[in-house]
N, C-alpha and C positions, 0 to 999 in steps of 0.2 A: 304652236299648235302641235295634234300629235295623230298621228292614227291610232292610238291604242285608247284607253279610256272608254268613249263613246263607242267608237266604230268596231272597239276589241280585238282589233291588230296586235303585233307584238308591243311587248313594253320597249321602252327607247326607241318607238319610230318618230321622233320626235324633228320638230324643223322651227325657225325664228324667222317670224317676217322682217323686214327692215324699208322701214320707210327710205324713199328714192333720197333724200340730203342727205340723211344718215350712212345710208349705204354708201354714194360718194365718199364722204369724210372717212369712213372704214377703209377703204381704200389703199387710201396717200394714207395710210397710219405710219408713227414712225415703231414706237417702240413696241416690242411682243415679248410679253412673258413667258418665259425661257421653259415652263413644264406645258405649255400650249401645243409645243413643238411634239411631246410626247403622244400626245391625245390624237391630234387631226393631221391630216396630210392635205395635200393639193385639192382631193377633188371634196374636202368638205365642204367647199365653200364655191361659192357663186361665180360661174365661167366670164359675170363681168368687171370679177374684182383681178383684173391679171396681175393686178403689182403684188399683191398682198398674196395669192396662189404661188409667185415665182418665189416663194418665201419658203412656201413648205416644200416637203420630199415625194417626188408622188409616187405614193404609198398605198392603192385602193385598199377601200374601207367594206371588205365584203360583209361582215357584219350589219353596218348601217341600211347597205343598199339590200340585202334578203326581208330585213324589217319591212321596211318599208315596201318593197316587191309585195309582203302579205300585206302588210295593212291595205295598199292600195287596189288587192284583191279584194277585200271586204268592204272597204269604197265603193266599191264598183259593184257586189252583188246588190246593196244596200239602195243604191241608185235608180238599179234598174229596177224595183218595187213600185208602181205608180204612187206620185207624189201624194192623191187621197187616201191612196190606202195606208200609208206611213202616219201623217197628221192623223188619222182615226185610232190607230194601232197605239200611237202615242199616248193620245186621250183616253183610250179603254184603259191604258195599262194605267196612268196614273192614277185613273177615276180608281180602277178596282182595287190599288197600296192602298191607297187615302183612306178608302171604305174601309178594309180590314183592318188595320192600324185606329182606327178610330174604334171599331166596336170591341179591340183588345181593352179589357181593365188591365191586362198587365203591360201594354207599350203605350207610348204619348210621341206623337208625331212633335217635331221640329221644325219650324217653316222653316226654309230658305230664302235665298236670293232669286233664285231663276222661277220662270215663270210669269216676269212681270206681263200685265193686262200692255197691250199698247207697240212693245218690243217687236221690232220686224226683225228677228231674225230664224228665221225657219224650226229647224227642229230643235234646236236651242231655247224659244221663247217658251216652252212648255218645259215644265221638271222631268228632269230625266234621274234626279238623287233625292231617296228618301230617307233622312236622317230618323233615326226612334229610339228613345232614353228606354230602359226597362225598370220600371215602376213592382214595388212591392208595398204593399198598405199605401199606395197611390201615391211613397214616396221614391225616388232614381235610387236605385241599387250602387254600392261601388263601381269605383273605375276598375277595379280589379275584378269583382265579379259579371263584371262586363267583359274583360278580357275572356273568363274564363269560359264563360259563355260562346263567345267566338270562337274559341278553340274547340270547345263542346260541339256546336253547330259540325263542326267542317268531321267528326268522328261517329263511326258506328254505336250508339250508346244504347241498343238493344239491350245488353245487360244489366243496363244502371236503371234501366225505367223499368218498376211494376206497372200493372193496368192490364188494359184490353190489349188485342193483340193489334188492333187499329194503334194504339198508342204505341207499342211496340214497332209497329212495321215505319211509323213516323220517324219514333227515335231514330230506326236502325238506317235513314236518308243521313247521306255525306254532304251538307248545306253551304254553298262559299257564297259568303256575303262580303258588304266593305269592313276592311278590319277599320275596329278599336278607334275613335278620333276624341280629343279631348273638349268639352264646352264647356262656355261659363257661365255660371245660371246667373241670375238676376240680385243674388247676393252677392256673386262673386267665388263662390263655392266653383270647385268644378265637376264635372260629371262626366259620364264617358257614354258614346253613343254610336252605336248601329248603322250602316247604313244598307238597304238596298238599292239595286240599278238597275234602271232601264236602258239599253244597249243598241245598237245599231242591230247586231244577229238574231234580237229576237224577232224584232219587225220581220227579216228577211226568214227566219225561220218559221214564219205566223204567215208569209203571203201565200196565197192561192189563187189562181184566176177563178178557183168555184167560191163563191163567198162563201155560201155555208160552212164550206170546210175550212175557212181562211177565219172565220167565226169560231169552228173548233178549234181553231188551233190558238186562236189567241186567248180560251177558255181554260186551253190543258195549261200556258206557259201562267196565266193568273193559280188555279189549281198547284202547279208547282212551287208558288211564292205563297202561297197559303198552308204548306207544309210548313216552310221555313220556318212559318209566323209559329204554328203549332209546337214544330218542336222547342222554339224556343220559350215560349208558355210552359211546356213540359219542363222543362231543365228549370226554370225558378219556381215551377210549385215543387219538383222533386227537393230541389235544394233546402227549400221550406219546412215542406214537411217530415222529410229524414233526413236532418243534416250528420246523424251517425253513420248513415247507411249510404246517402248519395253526397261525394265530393265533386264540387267544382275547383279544378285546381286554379288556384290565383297565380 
């Protein structure tokens, strides 16, 4: 499990359940690979493995434990949101990807995994990641010109786009999406694909005890992913239409 991902803690707040036999048998282990020693000290590991803790140096791990100190702060804003209004928040946001991503000609949504009907498991059972190929003459563009896209997104690119100044003012948004993942299409072919996310911080940045305003607010955080969607439209008709003039670097 990890606090960062969903919750949007730091990266490497990460932690390994272990089942009750397992953990025993961890234990009594005999032998420990000799660069282990480098990496973890005493208090990485679980106060009821004593044999296997008298092994290491204790060395605290302030690194690990500040991670987690945040993540488990955004645990906890995330929590105290009431439990309706998060299931809701959840549902607005994917309903409003789903929409947008659908009435783009230039993106095709990806199912997933998650989401399944049936699944008890809280905010998990709903999508929280939405993969999307970028389609030109309604066929996936390179892996590469998908990277370069990525890297486009995350830049001021006010100078590379002609148009209105509405298009300009899009361009010139700094976009962080999930980078670059590779998939395999149904030939076998691979393609490379986009993702946006839904995150624990928005929900808690979207609550209000005023609904109405708890309504704006989850309006403005869709609005904001509706750029994304824009600019990135803009960067493959730009790339189309004057590929002498506008570079996507691969």
């Amino acid at each position: 499990m990890t606090g960062s991902k969903f919750f949007g803690g730091p990266a490497f707040s990460g932690a390994l359940l272990v089942p009750k036999g397992l953990s025993r048998s961890i234990d009594r282990i005999g032998g420990i690979a000799p660069g282990i020693f480098d990496y973890a000290g005493r208090c990485d590991w679980p106060m009821a493995w004593t044999a296997l803790r008298s092994r290491f140096e204790r060395r605290p791990n302030f690194g690990q434990w500040l991670r987690w100190e945040a993540a488990l702060a955004e645990i906890a804003s995330y929590y105290a949101v009431p439990g309706a209004f998060r299931v809701r928040a959840l549902a607005e946001l994917a309903s409003g990807i789903d929409a947008m991503i659908a009435l783009s000609p230039s993106l095709r949504a990806v199912p997933n995994a998650s989401g399944q009907a049936g699944v008890d498991d809280e905010e998990f059972a709903a999508a929280t990641i939405f993969p999307f190929a970028l389609l030109r003459d309604g066929k996936p563009v390179s892996i590469a010109e998908t990277n370069a896209v990525h890297r486009a997104l995350a830049r001021d690119m006010n100078g590379d786009i002609d148009g209105s100044a509405a298009d300009r003012q899009v361009a010139a948004q700094r976009c962080l999406v999930g980078q670059p993942v590779r998939f395999a299409q149904a030939d076998g072919k691979p393609q490379g694909l986009l993702r946006l996310c839904v995150g624990a911080r928005l929900v808690t940045e979207a609550w209000s005890a005023d609904a109405a305003q708890s309504q704006r607010n989850l309006q403005a955080i869709l609005d904001r992913i509706a750029h994304v969607l824009v600019k990135t439209e803009l960067l493959l008709d730009r790339a189309t239409a004057a590929p002498g003039k506008f570079v996507l670097e691969a």
